[in-house]
N, C-alpha and C positions, 0 to 999 in steps of 0.2 A: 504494500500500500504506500502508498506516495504522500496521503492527506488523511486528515478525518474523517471529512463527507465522502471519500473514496469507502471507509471502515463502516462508516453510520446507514450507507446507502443500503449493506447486509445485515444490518439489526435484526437481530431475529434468527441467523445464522448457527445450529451448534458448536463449529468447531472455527476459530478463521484465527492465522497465525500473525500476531499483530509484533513490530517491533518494539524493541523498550521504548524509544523515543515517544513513536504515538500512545504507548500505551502508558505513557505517567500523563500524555496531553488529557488522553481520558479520564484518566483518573484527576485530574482539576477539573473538566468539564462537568458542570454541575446542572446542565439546560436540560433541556427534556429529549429522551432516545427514544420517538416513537419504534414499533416493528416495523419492518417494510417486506419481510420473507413468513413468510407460513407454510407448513407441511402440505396446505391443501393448494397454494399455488406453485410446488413443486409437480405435483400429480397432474397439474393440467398440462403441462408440458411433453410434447414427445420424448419418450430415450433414445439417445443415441446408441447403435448397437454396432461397436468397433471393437477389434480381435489387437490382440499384442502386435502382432507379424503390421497389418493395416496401421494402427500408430506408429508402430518406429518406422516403417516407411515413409508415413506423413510428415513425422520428425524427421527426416532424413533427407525429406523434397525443400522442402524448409528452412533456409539456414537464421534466418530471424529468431523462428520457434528453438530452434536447437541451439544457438548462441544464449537468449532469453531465460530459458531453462534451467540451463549452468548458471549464468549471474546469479537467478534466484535461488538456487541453491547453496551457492559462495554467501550469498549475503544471508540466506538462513543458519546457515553455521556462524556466520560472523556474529548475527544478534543471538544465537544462543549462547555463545559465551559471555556475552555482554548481560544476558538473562540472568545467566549462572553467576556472573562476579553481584550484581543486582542484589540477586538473592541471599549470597552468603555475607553482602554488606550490613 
C-alpha cells in the first residue's frame, strides 16, 4: 500500500498486510472506518479458475508483473523486520 485510502478502501478485509509506517498512521487515525468489503459482495463476483503451469506463464509473459512481484516481496521482508524490531521495542 502506498497510502491510507489505498488500506481504508478494503475495510472490511480479513487478512491485508499493512507496513509499520501506515500502520502506526492508523493507529493515530481516530475518524470513522466505515466497511466497504463484505463476504456477500465477494460471492457476486465470478472466480477466476487459473492452474499453477497458466500463472507462471502469465508471470512469465509479463515482465512488469514478475519485476512487481519481487519488489513486493523484498519490501515485505524488509517491513517484517522492521515489525519485529517494533515489536521487541
Amino acid at each position: 500500500f502506498r497510502n491510507l485510502g489505498e488500506i481504508e478502501a478494503l475495510a472490511g478485509c480479513d487478512r491485508l498486510t499493512i507496513s509499520p509506517d501506515l500502520l502506526s498512521a492508523l493507529a493515530d487515525d481516530s475518524g470513522p472506518l466505515p466497511r466497504q468489503l463484505t463476504p456477500s459482495m465477494a460471492s457476486e463476483r465470478p472466480q477466476v479458475e487459473l492452474n499453477e503451469s497458466s500463472f507462471r506463464w502469465s508471470m512469465n509473459e509479463d515482465a512488469m508483473a514478475t519485476e512487481k512481484l519481487a519488489e513486493g516481496i523484498r519490501n515485505f521482508a524488509a517491513d517484517q523486520i522492521k515489525l519485529e524490531q517494533l515489536i521487541q521495542s
